[in-house]
N, CA, C and O atoms as a DFTB+ gen file, in Angstrom:
444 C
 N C O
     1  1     121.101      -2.528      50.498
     2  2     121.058      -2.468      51.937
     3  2     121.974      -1.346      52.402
     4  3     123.078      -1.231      51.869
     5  1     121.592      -0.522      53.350
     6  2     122.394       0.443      53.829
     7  2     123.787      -0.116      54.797
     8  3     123.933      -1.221      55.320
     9  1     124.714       1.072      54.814
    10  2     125.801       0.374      55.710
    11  2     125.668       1.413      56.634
    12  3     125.162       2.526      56.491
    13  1     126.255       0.830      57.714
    14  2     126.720       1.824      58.936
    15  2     127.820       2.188      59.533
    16  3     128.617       1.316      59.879
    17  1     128.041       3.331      59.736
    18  2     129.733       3.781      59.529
    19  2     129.631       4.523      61.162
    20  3     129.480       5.718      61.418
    21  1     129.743       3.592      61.935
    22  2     130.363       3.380      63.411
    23  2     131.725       4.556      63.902
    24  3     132.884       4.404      63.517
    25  1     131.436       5.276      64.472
    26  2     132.754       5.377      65.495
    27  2     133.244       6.035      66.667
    28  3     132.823       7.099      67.121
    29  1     134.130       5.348      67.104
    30  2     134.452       5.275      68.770
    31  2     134.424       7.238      69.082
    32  3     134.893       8.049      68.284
    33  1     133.882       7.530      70.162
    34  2     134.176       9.148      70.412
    35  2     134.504       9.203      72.006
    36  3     135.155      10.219      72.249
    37  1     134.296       8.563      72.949
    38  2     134.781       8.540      74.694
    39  2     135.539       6.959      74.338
    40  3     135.334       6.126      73.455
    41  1     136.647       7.043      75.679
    42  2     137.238       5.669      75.551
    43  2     136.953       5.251      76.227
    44  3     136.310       5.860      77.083
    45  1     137.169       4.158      76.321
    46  2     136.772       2.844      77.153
    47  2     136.649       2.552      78.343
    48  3     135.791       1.772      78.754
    49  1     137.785       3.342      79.314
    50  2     138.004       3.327      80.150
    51  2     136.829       3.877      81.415
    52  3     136.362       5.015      81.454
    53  1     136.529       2.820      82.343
    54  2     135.812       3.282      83.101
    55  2     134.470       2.258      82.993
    56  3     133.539       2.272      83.799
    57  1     134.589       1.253      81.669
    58  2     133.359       0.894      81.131
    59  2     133.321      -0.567      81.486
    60  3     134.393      -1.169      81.553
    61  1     132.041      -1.280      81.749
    62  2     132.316      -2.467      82.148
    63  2     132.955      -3.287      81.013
    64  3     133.634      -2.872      80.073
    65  1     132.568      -4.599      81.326
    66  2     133.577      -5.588      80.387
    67  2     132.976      -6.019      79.222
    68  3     133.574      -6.431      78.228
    69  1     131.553      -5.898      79.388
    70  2     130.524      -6.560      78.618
    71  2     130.571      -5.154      77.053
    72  3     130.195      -5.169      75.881
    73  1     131.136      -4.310      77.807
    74  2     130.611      -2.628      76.672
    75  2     131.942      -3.045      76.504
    76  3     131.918      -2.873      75.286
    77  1     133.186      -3.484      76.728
    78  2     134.383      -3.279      76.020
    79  2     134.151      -4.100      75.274
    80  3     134.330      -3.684      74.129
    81  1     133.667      -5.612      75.327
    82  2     133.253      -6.617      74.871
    83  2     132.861      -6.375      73.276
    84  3     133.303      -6.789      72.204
    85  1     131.886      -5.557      73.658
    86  2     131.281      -5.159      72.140
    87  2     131.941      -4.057      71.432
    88  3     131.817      -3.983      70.209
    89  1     132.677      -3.137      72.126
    90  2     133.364      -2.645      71.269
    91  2     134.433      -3.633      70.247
    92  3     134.770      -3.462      69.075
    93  1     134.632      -4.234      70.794
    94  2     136.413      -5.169      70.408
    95  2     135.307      -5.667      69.260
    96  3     135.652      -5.216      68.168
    97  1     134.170      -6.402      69.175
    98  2     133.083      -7.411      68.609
    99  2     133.168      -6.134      66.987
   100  3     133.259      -6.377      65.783
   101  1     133.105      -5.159      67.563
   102  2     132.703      -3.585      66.479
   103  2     133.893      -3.589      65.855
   104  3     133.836      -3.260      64.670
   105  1     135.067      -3.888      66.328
   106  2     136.155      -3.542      65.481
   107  2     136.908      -1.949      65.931
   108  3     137.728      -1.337      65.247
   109  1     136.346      -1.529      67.273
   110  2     136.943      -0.255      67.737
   111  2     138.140      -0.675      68.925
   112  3     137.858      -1.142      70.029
   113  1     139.335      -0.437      68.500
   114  2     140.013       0.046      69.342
   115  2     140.836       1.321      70.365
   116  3     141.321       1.372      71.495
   117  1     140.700       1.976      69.543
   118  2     141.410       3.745      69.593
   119  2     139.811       4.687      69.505
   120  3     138.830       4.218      68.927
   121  1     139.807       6.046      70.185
   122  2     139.484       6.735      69.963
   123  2     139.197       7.609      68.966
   124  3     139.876       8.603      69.225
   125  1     138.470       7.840      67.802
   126  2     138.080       8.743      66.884
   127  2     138.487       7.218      65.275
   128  3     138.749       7.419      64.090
   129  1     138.353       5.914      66.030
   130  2     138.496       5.018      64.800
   131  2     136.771       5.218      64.152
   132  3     135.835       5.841      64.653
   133  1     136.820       4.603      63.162
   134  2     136.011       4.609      62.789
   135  2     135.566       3.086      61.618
   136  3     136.488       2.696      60.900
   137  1     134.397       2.453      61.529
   138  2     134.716       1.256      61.060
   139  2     132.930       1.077      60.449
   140  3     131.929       1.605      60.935
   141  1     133.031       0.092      59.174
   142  2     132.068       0.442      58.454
   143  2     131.163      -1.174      58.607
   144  3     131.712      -2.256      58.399
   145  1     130.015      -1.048      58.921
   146  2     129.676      -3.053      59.265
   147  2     128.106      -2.388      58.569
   148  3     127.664      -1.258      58.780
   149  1     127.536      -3.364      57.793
   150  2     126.587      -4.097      57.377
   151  2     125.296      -3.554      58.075
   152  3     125.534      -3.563      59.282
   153  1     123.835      -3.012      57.806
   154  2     123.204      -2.718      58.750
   155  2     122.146      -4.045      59.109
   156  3     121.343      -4.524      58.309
   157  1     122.310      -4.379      60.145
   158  2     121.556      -5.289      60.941
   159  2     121.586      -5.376      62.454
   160  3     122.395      -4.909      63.256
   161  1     120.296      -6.227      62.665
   162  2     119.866      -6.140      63.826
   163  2     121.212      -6.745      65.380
   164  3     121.237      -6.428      66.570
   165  1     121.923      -7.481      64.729
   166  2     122.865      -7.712      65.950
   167  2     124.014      -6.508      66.101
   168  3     124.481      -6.190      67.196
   169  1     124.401      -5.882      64.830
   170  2     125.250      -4.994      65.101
   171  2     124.185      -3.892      65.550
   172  3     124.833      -3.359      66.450
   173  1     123.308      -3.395      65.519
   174  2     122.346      -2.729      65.952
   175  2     122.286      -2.421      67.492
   176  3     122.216      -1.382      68.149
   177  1     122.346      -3.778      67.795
   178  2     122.554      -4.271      69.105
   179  2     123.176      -3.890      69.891
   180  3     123.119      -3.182      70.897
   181  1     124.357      -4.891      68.877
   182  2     125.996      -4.091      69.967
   183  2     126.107      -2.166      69.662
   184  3     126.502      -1.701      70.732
   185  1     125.969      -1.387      68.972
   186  2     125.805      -0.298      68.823
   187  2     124.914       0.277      70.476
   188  3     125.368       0.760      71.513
   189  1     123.886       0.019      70.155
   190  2     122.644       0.269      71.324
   191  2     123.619      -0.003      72.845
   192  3     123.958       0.951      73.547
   193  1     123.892      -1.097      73.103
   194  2     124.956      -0.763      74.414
   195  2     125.779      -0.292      74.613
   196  3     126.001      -0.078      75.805
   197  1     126.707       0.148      73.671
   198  2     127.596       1.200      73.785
   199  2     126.748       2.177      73.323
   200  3     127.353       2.404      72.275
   201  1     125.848       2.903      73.298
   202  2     125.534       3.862      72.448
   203  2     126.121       5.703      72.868
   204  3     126.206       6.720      72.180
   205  1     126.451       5.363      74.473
   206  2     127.151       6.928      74.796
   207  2     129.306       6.921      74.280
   208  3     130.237       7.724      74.351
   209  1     129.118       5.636      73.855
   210  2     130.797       6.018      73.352
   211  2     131.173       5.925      72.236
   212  3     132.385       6.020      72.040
   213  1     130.207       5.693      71.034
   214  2     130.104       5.711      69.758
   215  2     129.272       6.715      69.218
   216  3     128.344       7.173      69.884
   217  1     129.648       7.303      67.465
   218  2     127.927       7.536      67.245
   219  2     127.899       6.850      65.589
   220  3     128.846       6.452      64.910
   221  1     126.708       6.889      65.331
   222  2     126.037       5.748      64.091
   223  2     126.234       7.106      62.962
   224  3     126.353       8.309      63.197
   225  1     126.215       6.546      62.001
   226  2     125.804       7.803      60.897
   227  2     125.558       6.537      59.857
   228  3     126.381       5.622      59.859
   229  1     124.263       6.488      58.849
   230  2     123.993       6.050      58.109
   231  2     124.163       5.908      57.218
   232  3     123.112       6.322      56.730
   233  1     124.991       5.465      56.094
   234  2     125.206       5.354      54.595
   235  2     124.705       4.538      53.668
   236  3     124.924       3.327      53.653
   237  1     123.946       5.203      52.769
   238  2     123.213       4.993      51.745
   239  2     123.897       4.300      50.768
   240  3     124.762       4.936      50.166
   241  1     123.681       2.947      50.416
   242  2     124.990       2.505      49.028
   243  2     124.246       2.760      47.738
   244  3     123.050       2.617      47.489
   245  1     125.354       3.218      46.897
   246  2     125.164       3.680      45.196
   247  2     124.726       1.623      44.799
   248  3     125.052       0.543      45.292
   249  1     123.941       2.052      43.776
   250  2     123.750       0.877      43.278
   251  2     125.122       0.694      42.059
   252  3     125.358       1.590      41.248
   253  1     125.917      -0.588      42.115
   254  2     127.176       0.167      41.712
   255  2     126.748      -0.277      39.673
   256  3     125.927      -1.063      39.200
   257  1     127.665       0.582      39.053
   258  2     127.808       0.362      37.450
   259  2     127.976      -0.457      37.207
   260  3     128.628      -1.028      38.082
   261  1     127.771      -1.051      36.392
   262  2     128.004      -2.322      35.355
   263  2     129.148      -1.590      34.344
   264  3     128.913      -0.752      33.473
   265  1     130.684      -2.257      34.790
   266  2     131.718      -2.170      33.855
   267  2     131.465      -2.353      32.284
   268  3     130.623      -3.205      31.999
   269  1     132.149      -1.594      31.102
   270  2     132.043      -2.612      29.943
   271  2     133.001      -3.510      29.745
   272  3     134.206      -3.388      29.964
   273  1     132.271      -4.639      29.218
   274  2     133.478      -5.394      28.784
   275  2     134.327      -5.017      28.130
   276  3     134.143      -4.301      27.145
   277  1     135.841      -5.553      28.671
   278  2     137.071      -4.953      27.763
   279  2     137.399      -6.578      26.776
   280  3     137.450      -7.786      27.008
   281  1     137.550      -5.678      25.654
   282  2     138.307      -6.882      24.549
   283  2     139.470      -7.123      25.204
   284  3     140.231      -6.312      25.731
   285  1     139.578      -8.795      25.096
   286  2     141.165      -9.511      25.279
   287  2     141.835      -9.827      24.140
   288  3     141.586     -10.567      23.188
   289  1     143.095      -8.830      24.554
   290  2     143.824      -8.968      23.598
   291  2     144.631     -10.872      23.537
   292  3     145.045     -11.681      24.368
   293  1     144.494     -10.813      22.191
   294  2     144.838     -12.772      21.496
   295  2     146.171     -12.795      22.249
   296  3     147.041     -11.929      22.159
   297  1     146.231     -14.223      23.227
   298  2     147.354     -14.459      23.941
   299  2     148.122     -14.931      22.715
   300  3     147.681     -15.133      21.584
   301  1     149.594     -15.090      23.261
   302  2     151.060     -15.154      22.781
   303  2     151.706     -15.938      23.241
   304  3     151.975     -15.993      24.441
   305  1     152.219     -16.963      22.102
   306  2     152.448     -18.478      22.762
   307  2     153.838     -18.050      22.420
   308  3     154.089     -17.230      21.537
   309  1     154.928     -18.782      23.329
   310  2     156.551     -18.527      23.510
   311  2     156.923     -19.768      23.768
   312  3     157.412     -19.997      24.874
   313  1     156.739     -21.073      22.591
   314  2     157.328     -21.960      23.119
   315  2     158.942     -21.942      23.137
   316  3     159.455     -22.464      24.127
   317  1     159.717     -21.457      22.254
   318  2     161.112     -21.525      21.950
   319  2     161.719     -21.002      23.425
   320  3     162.901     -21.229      23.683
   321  1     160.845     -20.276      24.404
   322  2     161.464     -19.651      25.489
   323  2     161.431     -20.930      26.472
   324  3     162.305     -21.033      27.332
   325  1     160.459     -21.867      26.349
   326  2     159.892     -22.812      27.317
   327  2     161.427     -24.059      27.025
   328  3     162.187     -24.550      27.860
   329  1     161.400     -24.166      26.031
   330  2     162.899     -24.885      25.548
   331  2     163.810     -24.569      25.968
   332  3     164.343     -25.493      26.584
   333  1     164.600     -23.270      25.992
   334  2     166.010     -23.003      26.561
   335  2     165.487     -22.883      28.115
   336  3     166.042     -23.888      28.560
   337  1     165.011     -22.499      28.874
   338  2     164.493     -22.587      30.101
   339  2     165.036     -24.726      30.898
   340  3     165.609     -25.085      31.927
   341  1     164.475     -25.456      29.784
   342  2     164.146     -26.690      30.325
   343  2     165.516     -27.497      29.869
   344  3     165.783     -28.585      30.380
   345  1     166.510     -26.782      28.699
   346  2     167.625     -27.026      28.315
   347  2     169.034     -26.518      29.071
   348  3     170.159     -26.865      28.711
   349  1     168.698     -25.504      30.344
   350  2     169.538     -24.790      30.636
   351  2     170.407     -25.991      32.302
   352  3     169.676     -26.803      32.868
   353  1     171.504     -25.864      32.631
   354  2     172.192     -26.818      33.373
   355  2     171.280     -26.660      34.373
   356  3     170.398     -25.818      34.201
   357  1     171.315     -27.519      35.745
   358  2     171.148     -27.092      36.902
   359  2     172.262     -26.736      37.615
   360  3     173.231     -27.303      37.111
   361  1     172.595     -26.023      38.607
   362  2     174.066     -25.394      39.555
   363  2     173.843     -26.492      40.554
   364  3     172.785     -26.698      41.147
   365  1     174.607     -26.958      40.636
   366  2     175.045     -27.945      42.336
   367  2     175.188     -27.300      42.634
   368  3     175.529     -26.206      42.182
   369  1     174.798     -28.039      44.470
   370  2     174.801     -27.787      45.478
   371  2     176.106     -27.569      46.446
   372  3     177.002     -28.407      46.550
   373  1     176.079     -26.406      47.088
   374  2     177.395     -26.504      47.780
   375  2     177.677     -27.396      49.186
   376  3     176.787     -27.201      50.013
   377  1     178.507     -28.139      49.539
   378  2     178.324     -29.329      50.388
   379  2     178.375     -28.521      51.296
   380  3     178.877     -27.401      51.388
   381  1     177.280     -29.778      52.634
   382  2     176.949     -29.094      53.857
   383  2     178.409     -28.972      54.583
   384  3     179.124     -29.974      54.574
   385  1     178.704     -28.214      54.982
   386  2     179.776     -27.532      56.271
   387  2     179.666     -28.838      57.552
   388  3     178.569     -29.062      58.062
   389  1     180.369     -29.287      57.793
   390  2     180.513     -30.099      58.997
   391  2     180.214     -29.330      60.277
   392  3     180.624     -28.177      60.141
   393  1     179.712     -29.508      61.346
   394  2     179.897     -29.140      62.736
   395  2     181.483     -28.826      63.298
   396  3     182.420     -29.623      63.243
   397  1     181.516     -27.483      63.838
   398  2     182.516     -28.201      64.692
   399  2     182.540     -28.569      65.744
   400  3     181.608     -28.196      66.456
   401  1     183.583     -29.455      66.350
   402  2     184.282     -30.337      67.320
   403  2     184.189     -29.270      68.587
   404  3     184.667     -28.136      68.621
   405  1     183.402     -29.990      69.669
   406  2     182.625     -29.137      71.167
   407  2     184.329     -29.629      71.747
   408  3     185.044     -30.579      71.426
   409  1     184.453     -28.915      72.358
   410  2     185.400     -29.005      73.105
   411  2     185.223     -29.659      74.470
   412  3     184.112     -29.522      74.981
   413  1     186.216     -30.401      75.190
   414  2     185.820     -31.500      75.641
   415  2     186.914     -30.596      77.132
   416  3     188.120     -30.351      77.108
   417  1     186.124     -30.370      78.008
   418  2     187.514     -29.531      79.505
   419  2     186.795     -31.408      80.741
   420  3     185.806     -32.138      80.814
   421  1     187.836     -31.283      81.229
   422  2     188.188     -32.216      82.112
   423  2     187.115     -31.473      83.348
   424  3     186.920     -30.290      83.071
   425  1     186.411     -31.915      84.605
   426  2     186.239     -31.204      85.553
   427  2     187.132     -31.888      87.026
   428  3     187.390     -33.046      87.353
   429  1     187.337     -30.942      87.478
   430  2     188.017     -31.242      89.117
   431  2     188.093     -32.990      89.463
   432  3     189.073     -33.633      89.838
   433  1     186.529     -33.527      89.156
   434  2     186.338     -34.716      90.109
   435  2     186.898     -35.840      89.079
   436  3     187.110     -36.960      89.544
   437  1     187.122     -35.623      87.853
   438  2     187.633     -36.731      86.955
   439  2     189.030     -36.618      86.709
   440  3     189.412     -37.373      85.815
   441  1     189.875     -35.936      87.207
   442  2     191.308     -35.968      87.074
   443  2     191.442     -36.414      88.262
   444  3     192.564     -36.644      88.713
């Protein structure tokens, strides 16, 4: 399926709400962005109402390669590491810090 490689060229400004609407929907915010969506009939759509502040350019997709498989190299078991790990102390905790004491001022009407 082809993709379509969208992008913004006049800004926004000046445009009703429904064309900003679909820009934001497009993924354009800034001037000279550019953004790549799927070719179909709803983005088609939104394209077609904005069509004086964007322009379309068509891209053709490569049918992609088939990687070769890479040999896995034979995993490496480390139990003796898993031992000192599960043998090693735990560190206590340092005790929580108390609050301090709000200071307590008298006002005018209680003396």
């Amino acid at each position: 399926m082809a993709t379509l490689k969208i992008t913004q060229i006049k800004s926004r400004i000046g445009s009703t709400a429904q064309q900003c609407k679909n820009l934001d929907a497009l993924g354009l915010r800034k001037i000279n962005q550019t953004v790549t969506h799927s070719d179909s009939a709803i983005i088609k759509g939104m394209v077609e109402r904005v069509k004086h502040l964007v322009t379309v350019e068509v891209v053709e997709e490569k049918p992609a390669k088939k990687a070769a498989p890479k040999a896995e190299a034979p995993a490496v078991e480390a139990p003796a590491v898993e031992a000192e790990v599960a043998e090693a102390p735990k560190a206590k905790k340092a005790p929580a810090k108390k609050p301090a004491a709000k200071k307590v001022t008298k006002t005018k009407k209680e003396e």
